[in-house]
VOGU-3710 file (C-alpha; in Angstrom, 3 decimals, decimal comma):
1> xxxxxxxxxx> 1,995/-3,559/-28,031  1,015/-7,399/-27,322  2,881/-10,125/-28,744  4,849/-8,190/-31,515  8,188/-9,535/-32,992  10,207/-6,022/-33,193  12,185/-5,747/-36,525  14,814/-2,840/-35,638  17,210/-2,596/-38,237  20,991/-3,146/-37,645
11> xxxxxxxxxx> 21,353/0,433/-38,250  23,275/2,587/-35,811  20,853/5,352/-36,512  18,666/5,963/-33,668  14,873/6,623/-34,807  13,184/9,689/-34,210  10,716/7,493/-31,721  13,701/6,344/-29,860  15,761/9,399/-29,950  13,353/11,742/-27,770
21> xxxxxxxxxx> 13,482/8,784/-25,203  16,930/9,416/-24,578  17,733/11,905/-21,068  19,320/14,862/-22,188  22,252/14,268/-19,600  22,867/10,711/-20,812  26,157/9,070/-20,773  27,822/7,905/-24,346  27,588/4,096/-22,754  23,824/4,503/-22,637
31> xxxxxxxxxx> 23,172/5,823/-26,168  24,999/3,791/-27,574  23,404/0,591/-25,774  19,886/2,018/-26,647  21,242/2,885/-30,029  22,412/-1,170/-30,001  18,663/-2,478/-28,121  16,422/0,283/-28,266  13,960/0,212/-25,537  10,788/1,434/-27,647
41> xxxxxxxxxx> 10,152/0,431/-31,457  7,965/2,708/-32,402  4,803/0,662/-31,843  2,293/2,204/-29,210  1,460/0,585/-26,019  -2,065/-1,164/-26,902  -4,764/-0,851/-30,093  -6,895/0,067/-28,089  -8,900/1,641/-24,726  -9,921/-1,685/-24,117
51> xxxxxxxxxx> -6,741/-3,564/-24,180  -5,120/-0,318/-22,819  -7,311/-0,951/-19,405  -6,485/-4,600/-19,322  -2,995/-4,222/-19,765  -2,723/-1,956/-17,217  -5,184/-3,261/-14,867  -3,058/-6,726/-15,208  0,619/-4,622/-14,383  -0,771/-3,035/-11,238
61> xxxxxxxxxx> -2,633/-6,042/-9,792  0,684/-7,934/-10,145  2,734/-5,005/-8,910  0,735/-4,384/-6,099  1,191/-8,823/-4,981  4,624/-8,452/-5,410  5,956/-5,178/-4,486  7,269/-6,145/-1,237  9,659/-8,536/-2,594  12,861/-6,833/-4,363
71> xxxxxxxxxx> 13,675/-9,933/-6,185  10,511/-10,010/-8,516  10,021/-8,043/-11,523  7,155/-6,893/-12,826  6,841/-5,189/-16,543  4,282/-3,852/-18,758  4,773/-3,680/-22,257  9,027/-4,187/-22,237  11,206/-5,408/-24,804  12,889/-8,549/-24,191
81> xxxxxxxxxx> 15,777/-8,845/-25,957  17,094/-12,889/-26,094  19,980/-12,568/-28,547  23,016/-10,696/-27,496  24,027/-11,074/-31,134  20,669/-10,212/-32,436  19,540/-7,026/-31,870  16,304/-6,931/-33,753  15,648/-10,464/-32,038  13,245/-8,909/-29,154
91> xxxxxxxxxx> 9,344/-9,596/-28,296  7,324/-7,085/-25,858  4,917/-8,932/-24,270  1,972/-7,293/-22,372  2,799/-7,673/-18,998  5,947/-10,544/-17,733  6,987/-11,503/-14,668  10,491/-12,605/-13,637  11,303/-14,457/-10,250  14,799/-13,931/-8,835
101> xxxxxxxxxx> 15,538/-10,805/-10,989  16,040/-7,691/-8,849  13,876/-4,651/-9,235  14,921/-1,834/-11,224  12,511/1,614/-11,774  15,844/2,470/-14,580  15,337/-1,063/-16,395  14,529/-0,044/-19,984  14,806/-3,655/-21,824  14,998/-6,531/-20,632
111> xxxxxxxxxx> 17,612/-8,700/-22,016  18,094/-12,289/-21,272  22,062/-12,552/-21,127  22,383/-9,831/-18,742  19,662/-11,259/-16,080  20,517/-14,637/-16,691  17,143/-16,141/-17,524  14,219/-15,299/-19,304  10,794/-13,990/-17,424  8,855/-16,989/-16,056
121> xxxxxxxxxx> 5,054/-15,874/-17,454  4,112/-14,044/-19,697  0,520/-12,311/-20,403  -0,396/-11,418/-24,148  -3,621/-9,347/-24,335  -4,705/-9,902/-28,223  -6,576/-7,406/-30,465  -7,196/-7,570/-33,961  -3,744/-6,447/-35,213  -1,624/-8,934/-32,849
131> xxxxxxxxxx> -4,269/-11,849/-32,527  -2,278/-13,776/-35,700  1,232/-13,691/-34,468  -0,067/-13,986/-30,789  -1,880/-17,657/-31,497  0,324/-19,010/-34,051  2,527/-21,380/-31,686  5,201/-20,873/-34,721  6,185/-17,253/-34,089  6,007/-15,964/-30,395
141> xxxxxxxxxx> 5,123/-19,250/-28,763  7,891/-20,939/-30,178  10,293/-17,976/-29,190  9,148/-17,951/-25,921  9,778/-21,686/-25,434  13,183/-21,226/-26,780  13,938/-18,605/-24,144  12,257/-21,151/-21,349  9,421/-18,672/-20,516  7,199/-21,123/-18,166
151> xxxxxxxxxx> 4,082/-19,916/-18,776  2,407/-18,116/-21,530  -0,919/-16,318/-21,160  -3,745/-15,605/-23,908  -6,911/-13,084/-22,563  -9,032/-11,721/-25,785  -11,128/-8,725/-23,692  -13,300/-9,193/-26,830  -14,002/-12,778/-26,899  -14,160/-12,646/-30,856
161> xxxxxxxxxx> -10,780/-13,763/-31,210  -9,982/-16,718/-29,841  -12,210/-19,159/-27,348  -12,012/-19,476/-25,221  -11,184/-16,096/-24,387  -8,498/-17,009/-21,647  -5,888/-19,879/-22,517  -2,745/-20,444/-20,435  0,153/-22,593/-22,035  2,299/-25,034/-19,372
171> xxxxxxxxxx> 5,814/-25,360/-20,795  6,805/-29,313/-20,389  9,821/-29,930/-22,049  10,108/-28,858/-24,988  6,616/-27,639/-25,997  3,846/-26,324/-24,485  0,717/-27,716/-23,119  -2,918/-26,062/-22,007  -3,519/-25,544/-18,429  -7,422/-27,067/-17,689
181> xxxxxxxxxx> -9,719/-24,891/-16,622  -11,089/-25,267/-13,049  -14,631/-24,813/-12,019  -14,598/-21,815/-9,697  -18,710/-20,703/-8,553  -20,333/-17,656/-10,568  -17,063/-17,409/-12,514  -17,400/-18,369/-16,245  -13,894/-19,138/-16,971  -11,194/-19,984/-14,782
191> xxxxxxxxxx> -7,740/-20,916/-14,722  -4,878/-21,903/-12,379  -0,897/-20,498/-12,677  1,364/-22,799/-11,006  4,167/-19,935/-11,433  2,026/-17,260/-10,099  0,238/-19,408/-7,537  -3,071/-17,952/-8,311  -5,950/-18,265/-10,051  -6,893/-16,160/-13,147
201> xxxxxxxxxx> -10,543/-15,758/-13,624  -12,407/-14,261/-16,697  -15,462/-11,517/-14,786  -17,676/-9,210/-16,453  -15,435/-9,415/-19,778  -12,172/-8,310/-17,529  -9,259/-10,491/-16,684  -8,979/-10,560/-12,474  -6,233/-12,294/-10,324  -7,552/-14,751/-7,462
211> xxxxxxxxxx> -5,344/-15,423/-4,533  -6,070/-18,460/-2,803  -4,182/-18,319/0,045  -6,291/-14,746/1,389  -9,525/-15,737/-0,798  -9,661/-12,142/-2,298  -8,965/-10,696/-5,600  -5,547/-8,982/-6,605  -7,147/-5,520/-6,434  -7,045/-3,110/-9,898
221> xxxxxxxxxx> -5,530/0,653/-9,200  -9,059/1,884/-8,599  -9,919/-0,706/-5,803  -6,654/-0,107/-4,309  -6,849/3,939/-4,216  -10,517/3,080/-2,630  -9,021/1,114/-0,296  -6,410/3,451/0,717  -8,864/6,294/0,700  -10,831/4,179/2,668
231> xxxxxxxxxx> -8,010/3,796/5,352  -6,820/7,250/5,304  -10,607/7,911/6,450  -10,510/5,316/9,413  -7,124/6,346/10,232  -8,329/10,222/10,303  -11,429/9,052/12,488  -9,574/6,807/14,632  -7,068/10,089/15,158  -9,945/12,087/15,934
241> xxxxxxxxxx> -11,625/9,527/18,565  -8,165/9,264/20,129  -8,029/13,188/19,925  -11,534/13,390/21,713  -10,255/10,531/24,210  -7,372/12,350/25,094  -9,205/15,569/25,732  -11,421/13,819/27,407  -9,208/12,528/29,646  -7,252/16,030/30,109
251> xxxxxxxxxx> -11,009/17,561/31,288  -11,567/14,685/33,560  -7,882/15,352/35,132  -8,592/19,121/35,127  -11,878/18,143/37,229  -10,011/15,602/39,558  -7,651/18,632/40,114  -10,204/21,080/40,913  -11,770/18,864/42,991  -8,375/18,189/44,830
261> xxxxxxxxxx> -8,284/21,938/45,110  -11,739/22,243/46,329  -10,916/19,781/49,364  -7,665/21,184/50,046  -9,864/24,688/50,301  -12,181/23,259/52,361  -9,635/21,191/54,537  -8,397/24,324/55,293  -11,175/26,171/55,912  -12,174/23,559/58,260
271> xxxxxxxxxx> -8,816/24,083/60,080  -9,362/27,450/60,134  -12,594/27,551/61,687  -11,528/25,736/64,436  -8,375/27,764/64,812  -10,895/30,454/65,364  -13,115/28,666/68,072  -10,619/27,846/69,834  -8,984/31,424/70,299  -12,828/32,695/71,223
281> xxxxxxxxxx> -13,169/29,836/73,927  -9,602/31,036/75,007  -10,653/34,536/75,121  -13,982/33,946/76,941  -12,033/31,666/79,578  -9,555/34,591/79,768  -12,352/36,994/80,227  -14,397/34,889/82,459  -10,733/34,453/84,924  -10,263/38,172/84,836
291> xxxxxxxxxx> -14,009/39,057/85,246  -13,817/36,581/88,265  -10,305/38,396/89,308  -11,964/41,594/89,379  -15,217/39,930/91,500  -12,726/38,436/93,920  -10,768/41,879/94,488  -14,736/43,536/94,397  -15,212/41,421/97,225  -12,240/41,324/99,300
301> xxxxxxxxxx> -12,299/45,190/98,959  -15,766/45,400/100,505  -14,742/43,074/103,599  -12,133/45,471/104,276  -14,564/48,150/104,346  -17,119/46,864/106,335  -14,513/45,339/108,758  -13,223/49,228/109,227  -16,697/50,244/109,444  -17,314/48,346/112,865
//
């Protein structure tokens, strides 16, 4: 739903569209403020796959850049409502961004008075059925330089709308001016956001987000769930090398133990052997005295005999 001036009708009666978007366990404040600004009108999301992918592709690069920061909003495909008096005054652009507006998962519409400023850019992703009131600077653009949007984006997937293909409108007082393309190698079409701070470049017919200050591209869902994959699989081999390391290191504490033991056993094994060699040299000097006792007393015995002889 790119670019499209909703018409709700002043009518209290909630549509059927708008009705089954309503919790059941919703309080009478909140139906009767969606009843008021209705946060869907009826229109689907895009005309097609192809403007389908962009849009989304666009909302999660941006996401992704600034989801660390709680003070920068990111929508795809919201109503912005810029009348408090003027219900059916809304516009649902593509995919905004607002700076200095807190995020909010609940947000259903965005209106103007209650944030206190309008989004700063603004992406409109045209197709046949929204390329008219997208380009005609009397309808939206004019709207959107009423509500002081800073920047407004044009991408045509197709390139049979519009060329070329990816314009991006300046506001400058009162009016808006084109931002000059920039000559960026093997990229056909380039452009530079001073809101956003990056570069918008036109690749193999899909709209891509260039960061200057890392030199890499915003990265689409699918790049960033490879990249994540791709991390859970270092992180899961870096566990298991540390997991490997560590037993590792438990065998080769295990071994410096058991050799510890080993020494200890043969330390004492060692002491023990020469426990035992010195108790046999005892006992052989013991013998030895007693065997020489017993010579002595042989002796001394046969004097006596031989001196009673004579």
């Amino acid at each position: 739903m790119s670019s499209k001036i909703a018409q709700q009708s002043t009518s209290l009666a909630v549509p059927s569209t708008v009705s089954r978007r309503i919790p059941r366990r919703t309080s009478n404040w909140d139906i009767e403020r969606e009843r008021k600004y209705p946060s869907s009108d009826g229109r689907p999301m895009a005309q097609n796959i192809t403007q389908a992918r962009e849009l989304a592709q666009a909302y999660f690069s941006l996401d992704h850049h600034y989801c660390e920061d709680p003070n920068v909003e990111v929508c795809p495909d919201m109503l912005i409502y810029y009348k408090k008096k003027g219900p059916q005054r809304s516009l649902a652009p593509d995919v905004f961004v607002a700076f200095g507006v807190r995020k909010d998962s609940k947000r259903k519409t965005y209106n103007v008075w209650e944030e206190g400023k309008a989004p700063d850019w603004v992406l409109e992703i045209l197709s046949d059925s929204t390329a008219k009131k997208d380009l005609d600077p009397e309808l939206k653009q004019r709207i959107y330089c009423r509500m002081g949007v800073r920047e407004v984006w044009l991408f045509d997937p197709t390139g049979e709308l519009t060329h070329p293909r990816l314009k991006g409108l300046h506001l400058a007082g009162q009016a808006y001016r084109p931002l000059p393309e920039i000559e960026v190698p093997q990229v056909p079409l380039a452009l530079y956001s001073p809101v956003l701070g990056l570069q918008l470049h036109v690749r193999d017919d899909s709209l891509r987000f260039w960061n200057p200050n890392t030199g890499q591209y915003l990265p689409t869902f699918t790049e960033a769930l490879r990249d994540r994959l791709n991390d859970r699989q270092l992180r899961q081999k870096a566990e298991q090398a540390q997991q490997k390391a560590e037993q590792a290191q438990q065998k080769a504490e295990q071994a410096q133990q058991t050799e510890r033991q080993l020494r200890q056993k043969a330390e004492q094994f060692g002491l023990n052997e020469r426990q035992l060699r010195l108790k046999a040299e005892r006992s052989r000097l013991k013998a030895e005295q007693e065997l020489e006792e017993l010579r002595r007393r042989f002796n001394a015995k046969e004097r006596q005999a031989d001196a009673s002889a004579e």
